[in-house]
N, C-alpha and C positions, 0 to 999 in steps of 0.2 A: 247827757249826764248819767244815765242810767246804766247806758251802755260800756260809759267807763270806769262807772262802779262794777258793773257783772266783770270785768274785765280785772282790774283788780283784786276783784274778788276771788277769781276764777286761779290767780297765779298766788295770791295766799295760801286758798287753797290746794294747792299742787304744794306749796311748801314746806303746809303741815305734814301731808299726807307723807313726803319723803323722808323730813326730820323726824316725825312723831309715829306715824303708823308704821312703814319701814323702818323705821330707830335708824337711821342713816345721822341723826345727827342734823343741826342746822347751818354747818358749813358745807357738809357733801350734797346739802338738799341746795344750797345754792350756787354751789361749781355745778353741778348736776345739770339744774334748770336752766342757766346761765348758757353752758352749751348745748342744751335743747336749742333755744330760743338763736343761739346764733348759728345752730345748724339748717334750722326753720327756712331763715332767711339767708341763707348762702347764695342761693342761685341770684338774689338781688345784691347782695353786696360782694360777689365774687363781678359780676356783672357792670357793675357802679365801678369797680376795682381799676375792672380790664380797660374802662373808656377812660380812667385820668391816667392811667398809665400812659397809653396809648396818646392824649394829649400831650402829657408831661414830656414825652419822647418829639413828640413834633416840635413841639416848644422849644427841646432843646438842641432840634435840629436848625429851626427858625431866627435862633440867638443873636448868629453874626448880623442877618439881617436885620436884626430888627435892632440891633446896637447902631447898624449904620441908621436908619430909619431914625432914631433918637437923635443919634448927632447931628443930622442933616437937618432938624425939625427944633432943636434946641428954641429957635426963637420965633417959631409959627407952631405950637401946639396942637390947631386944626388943624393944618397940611400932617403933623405928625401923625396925629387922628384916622384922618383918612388913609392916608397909606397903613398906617397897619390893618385899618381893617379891612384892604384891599388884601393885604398879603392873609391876612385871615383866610379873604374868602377863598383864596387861591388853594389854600390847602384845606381846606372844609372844617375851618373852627370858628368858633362863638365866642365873644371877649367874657360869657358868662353858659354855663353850663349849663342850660332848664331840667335836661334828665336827670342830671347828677343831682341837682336839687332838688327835683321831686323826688328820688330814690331816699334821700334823706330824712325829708319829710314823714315819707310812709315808714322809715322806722322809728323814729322820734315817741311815738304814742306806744310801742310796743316795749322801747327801755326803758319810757317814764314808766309806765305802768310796772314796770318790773322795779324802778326804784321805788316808786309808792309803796309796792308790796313785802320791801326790805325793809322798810319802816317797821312793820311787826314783827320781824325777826330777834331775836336777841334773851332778853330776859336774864337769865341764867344759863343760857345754854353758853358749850364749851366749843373750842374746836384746834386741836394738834396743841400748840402753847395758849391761844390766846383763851381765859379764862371766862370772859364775857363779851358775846358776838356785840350787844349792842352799845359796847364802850368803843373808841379808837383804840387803835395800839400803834406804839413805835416801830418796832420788827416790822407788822404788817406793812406799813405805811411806807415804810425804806422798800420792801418787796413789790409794792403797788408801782412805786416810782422808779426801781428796774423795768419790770414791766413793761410801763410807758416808755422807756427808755430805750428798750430793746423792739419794740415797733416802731416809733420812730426813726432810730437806725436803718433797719430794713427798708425803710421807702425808696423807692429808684427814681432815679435824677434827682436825689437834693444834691442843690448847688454847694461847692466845698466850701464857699466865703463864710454859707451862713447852716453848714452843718450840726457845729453843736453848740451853734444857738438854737438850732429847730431839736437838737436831743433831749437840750440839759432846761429850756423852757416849760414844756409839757412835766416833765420828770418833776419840776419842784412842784409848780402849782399841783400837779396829782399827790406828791406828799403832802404837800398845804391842806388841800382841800381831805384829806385821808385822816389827819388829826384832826380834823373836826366834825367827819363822819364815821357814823359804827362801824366794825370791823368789818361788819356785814356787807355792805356796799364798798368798803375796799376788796374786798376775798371778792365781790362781782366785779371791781374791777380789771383785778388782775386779769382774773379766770378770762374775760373778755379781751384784755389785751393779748395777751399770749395766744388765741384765736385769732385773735388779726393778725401776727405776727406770723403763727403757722401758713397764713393764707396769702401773705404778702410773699414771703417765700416759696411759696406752690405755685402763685403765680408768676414771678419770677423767672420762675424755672420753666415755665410752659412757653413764655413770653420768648425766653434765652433761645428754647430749641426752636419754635417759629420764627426765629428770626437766624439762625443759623449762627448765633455768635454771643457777644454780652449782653445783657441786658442790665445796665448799672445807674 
């Protein structure tokens, strides 16, 4: 407990110092810190990135197979079972991910803490239109859910059936949830999406040239 108070503590801090001591303001103090804190952790979630990628690509090389595997298994569920996880082992996958979700895990405590710490953000401060960080705003909220919108998009191998349902899902509930949290925590939204999106795209592109072709 102690430790995740100094922790919180620690990132309030940092965002006085940016807003208040720099005069940066309480919106550049948390686009600022926002991509500290997701530059911090790149090499784990650049890392975490590259391994669902890299599944998601096996998966979608595995598909026909594993559509036969369904049809053939339709009315034996355990025979189903088993054979995929034969074809799993065959190509060196896991029906669940451990790393991938330890990697998550370990950043979980680092963006609550950054949310707890946006909780004292606000007041009176300003930022571009919006007149008070710790009200909601509509503009923001619409830009929040681009955002989300536009990282979505970029993920490689979504399937076209349920493309933009995986876009336009994410997009509302981040509006939803935007109008009824301060600006402040939408402006760390964004700022955050928009680095995933830069990073989905970099990887992409690295993915594209190691593999000497698409990567889509």
């Amino acid at each position: 407990m102690a430790l995740w108070q100094a922790w919180t503590d620690l990132l309030q801090g940092i965002l006085q110092t940016l807003s208040v001591d720099w005069r940066l303001g309480g919106g550049l103090a948390i686009i600022i810190l926002t991509g500290v804190l997701r530059g911090a952790l790149l090499p784990l979630t650049w890392w975490l990135a590259y391994r669902a990628a890299l599944r998601q690509a096996t998966l979608a090389k595995l598909e026909p197979q594993l559509k036969l595997i369904r049809e053939a298994g339709a009315k034996d569920p355990q025979a189903q079972m088993q054979r995929t996880m034969e074809l799993y082992r065959q190509h060196g996958l896991k029906v669940a991910d451990g790393k991938g979700l330890l990697g998550a895990c370990i950043q979980m405590p680092v963006f609550y803490g950054f949310y707890q710490a946006l909780k004292t953000v606000g007041g009176s401060a300003g930022f571009l239109w919006i007149r008070n960080l710790a009200r909601p705003d509509l503009a923001l909220a619409i830009v929040a859910a681009l955002a989300t919108a536009a990282m979505m998009a970029v993920a490689p191998h979504m399937p076209e059936s349920v493309r933009l349902l995986l876009i336009l899902v994410p997009a509302v509930l981040c509006f939803m949830a935007a109008l009824h949290f301060s600006s402040g925590i939408a402006l760390y939204w964004i700022t955050s999406n928009l680095f995933g999106t830069l990073q989905t795209l970099a990887l992409r592109r690295v993915l594209t040239a190691r593999a000497g072709g698409s990567f889509a």
